[in-house]
PAZA-898879 format. One record per residue (C-alpha): x, y, z; residue in one letter. Coordinates in steps of 0.2 Angstrom, whole numbers, padded with zeros to 4 digits, always signed. Example, Ala and Ser with C-alpha at 12.3 -4.5 7.8 and 13.67 -1.06 7.14 Angstrom:
// residues 2
+0062-0022+0039A
+0068-0005+0036S
// end
This chain:
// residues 368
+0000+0000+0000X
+0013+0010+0005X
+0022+0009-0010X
+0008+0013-0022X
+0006+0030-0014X
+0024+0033-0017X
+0023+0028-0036X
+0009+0041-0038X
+0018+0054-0030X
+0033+0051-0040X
+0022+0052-0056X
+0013+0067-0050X
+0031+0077-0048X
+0035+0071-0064X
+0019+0077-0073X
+0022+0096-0064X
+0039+0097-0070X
+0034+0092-0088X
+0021+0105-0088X
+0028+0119-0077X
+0041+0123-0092X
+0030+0119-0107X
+0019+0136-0102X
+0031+0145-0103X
+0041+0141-0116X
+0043+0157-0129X
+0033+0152-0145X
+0035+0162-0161X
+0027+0180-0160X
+0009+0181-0166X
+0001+0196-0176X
+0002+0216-0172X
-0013+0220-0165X
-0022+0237-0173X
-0013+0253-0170X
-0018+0265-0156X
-0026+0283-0159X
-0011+0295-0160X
-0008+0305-0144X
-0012+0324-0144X
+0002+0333-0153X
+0013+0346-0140X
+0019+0364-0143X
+0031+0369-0158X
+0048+0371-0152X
+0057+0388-0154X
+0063+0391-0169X
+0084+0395-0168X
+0086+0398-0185X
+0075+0413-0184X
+0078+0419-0168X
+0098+0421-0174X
+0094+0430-0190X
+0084+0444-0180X
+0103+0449-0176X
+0113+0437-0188X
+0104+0440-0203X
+0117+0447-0216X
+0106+0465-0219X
+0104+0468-0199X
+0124+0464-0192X
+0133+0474-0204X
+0120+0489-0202X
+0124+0489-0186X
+0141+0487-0186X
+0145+0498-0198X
+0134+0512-0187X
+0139+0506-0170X
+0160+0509-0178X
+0155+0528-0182X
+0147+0531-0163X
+0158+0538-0150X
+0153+0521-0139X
+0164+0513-0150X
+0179+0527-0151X
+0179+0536-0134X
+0197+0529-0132X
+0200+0542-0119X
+0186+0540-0108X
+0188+0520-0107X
+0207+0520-0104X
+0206+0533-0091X
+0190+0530-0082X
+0185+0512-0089X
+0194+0502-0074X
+0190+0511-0060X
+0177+0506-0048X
+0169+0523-0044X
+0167+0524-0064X
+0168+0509-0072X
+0147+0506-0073X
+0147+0520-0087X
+0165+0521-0094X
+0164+0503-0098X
+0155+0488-0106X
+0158+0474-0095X
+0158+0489-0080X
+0137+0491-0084X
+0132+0473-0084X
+0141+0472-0069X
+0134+0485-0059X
+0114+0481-0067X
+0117+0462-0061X
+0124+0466-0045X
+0119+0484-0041X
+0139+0490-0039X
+0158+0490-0047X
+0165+0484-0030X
+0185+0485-0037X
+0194+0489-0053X
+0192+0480-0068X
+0198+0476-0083X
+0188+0488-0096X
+0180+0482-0111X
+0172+0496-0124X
+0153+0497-0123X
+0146+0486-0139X
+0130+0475-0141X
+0131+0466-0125X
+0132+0481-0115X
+0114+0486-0119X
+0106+0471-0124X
+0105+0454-0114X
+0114+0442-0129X
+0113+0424-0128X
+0105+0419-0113X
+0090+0411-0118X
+0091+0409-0139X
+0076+0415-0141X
+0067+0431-0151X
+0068+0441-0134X
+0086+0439-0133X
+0091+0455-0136X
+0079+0464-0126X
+0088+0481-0116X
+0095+0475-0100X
+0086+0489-0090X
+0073+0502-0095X
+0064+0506-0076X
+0063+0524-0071X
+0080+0532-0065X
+0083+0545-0050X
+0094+0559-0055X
+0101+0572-0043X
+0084+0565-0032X
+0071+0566-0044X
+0064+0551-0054X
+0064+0552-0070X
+0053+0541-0084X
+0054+0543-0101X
+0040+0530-0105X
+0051+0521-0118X
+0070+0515-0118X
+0078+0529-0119X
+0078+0525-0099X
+0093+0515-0103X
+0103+0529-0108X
+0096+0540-0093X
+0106+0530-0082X
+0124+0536-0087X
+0119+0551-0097X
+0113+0559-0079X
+0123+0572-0067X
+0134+0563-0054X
+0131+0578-0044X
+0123+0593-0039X
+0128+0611-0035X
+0126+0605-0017X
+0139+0595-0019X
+0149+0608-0018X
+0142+0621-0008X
+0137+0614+0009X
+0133+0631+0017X
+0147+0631+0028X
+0154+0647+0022X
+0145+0664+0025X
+0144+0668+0007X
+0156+0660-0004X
+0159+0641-0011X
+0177+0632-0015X
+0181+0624-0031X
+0191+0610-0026X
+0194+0602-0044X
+0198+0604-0060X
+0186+0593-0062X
+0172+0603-0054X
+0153+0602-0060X
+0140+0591-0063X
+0153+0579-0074X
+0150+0575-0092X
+0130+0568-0093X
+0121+0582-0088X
+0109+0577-0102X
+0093+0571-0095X
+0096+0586-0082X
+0092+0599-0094X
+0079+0589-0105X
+0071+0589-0087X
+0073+0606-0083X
+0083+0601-0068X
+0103+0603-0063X
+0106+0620-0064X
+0109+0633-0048X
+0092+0641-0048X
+0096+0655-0035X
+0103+0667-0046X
+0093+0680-0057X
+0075+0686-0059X
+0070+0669-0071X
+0063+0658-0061X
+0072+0643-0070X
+0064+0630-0059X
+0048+0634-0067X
+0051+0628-0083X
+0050+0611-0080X
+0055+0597-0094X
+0056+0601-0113X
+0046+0592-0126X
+0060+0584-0133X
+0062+0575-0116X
+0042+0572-0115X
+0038+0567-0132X
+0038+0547-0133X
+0035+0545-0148X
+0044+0555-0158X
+0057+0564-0147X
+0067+0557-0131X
+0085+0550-0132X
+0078+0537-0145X
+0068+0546-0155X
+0082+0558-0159X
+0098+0551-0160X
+0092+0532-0164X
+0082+0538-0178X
+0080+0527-0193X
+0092+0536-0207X
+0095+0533-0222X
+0114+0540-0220X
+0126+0528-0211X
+0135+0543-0202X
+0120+0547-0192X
+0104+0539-0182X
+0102+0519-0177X
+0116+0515-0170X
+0127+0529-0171X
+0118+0538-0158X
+0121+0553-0170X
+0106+0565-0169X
+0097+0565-0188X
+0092+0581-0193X
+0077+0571-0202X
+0069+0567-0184X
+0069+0587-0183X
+0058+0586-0197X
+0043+0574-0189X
+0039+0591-0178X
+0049+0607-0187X
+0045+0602-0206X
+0057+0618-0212X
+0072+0611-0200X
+0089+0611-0212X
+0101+0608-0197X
+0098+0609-0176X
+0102+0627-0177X
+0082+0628-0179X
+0077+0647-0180X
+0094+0652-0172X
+0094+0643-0157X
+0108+0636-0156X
+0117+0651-0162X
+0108+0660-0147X
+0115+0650-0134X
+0132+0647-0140X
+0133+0667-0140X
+0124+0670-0122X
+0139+0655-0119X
+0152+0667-0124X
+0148+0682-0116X
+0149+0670-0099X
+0163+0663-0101X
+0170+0681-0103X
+0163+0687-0087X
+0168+0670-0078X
+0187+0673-0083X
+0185+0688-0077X
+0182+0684-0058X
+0195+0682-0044X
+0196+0670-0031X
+0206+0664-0016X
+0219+0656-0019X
+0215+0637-0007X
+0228+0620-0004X
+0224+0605+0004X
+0234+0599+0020X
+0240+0585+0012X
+0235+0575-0006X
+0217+0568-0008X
+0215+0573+0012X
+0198+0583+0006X
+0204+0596+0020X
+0203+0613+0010X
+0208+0629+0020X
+0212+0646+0012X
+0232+0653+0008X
+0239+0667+0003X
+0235+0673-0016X
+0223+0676-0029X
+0217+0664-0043X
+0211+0675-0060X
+0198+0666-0069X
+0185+0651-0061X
+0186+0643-0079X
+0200+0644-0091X
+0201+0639-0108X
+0215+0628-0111X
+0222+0632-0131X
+0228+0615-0131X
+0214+0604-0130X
+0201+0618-0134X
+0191+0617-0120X
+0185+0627-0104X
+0192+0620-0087X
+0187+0623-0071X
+0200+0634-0058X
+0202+0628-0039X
+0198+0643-0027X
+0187+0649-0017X
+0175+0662-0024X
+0160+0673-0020X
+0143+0661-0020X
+0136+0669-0034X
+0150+0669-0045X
+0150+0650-0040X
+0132+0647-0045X
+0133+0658-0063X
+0148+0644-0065X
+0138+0632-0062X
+0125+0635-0073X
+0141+0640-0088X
+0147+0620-0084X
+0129+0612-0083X
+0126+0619-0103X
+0144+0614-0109X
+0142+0598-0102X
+0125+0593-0111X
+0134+0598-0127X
+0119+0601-0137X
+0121+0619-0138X
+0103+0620-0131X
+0095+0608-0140X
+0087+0599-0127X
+0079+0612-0119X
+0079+0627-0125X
+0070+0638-0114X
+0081+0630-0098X
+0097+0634-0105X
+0092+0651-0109X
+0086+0655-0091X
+0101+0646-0082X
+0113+0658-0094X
+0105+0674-0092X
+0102+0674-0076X
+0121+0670-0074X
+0125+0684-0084X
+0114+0695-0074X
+0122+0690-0058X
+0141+0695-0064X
+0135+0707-0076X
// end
């Protein structure tokens, strides 16, 4: 009996492992079944080609280039070598100096100046895409404590082409009635240009014009066809001016004075350039204090004995007026002031018209 059980388990076992791997032995394949509905089709990609061709395209690159070699971004030697490594000017002097200091707020030490090109001003290569180039800042900008918007980019330009100071700077109050000039250098520095569009920067306590009332001119108001873009980024037919030679075009005179034939519109250039002579006459005529410092860069100024001639002279060899170090009467000061603010915008009135006027006359009248 015994044995028979053990004879059918042994069959049994043998059974199972015959059949185990007979069910899954692989077999040949059989048919494909029908296909499946297609799944829903997802977002064209970006397309590089044309996103490189809005700047790469043949046409548009040498257009630009052959503008941006005639602009003094591209040429201003002087200013890069002298100003473009150091920190305290670097952010305007300088290409790489201005991406730093938008990314970071600050130039915190000397760099290593590049000249300002494409990359300065537009945010290249960081995403491939259309908006690539897009301006790296166009917010509103404070200059000397007022914020300035000029509803279109042009705010890019507002942030170097601003004062880097203010009469104030100079004039503290600490002295009964007379200011020192402390540096060749003195004034509100070489971008006093959004300053005058705004009817701002100059001293306003000289004269009977109330200069502070004038407020901004429509060059600096009109967005669409004035402004720093409207003007010197115009779309000219002449290489040598407009785009990206940030050359004005006497053409974008035209959209609002249709009988313009240069900026000397009506005589207003001419006006001020004369009103500019006459001041500078009566500003080399002035006499200061002669003043020294207690020891270099120490910023401790004290009177010694002597007189200066002259709170400007004009230097033959470089043709161009240059502040004197002394210490002078407050108003003589403050018509100087006014003489420096319309030599450094450089437009010979242009940008506002009415200001410039008023800040010259009313220095005249003070000395006169």
């Amino acid at each position: 009996m015994k044995l028979r059980e053990i004879t059918k388990l042994l069959v049994v076992a043998a059974l199972v492992l015959f059949v185990i791997p007979a069910c899954v032995k692989e077999g040949p394949p059989g048919l494909d079944g029908a296909d499946g509905a297609d799944g829903v089709a997802g977002a064209d990609g970006a397309d590089g080609e044309v996103a490189c061709l809005v700047c790469h395209s043949t046409e548009v690159k040498e257009d630009n280039e052959r503008e941006y070699f005639r602009s003094q971004h591209a040429s201003g030697a002087l200013s890069l070598d002298y100003a473009g490594g150091r920190d305290g000017c670097a952010e305007c002097h300088s290409g790489n100096g201005f991406v730093e200091w938008v990314e970071t707020g600050d130039v915190t030490a000397n760099i290593t100046p590049e000249a300002i090109n494409c990359n300065t001003c537009h945010d290249i290569h960081s995403t491939f895409a259309v908006e690539d180039y897009a301006l790296r800042i166009t917010t509103p900008v404070d200059v000397i404590g007022v914020t300035v918007d000029l509803g279109n980019s042009s705010n890019l330009c507002v942030n170097c082409h601003k004062p880097r100071r203010g009469w104030e700077d100079y004039d503290d109050g600490s002295l009964a009635d007379s200011v020192m000039v402390t540096s060749t250098h003195a004034g509100p520095h070489h971008g006093p240009q959004t300053a005058v569009l705004m009817g701002l920067g100059g001293d306003h306590r000289i004269g009977s014009i109330d200069a502070s009332a004038i407020g901004p001119s429509t060059h600096g108001t009109d967005v669409e066809d004035a402004t720093c873009v409207g003007c010197h980024m115009y779309e000219s037919t002449d290489e040598s001016e407009g785009g990206h030679t940030w050359w004005p075009a006497v053409e974008s005179c035209k959209v609002c004075h249709a009988t313009a034939t240069d900026f000397d519109y009506k005589g207003g250039q001419t006006k001020i350039d004369l009103l500019m002579a006459q001041l500078a006459e009566l500003l080399e005529a002035q006499e200061g204090q002669k003043i020294a410092e207690s020891a270099p860069r120490a910023g401790d100024w004290h009177v010694v004995p002597g007189t200066v001639h002259g709170i400007i002279h004009f230097d033959e060899e470089d043709k161009a007026y240059h502040p004197v170090i002394g210490q002078f009467d407050r108003d003589v000061f403050s018509a100087f002031w006014n003489f420096m603010t319309i030599l450094e915008d450089r437009s010979h009135g242009v940008h506002n018209p009415a200001y410039a006027e008023a800040l010259l006359l009313n220095a005249i009248e003070i000395l006169d």
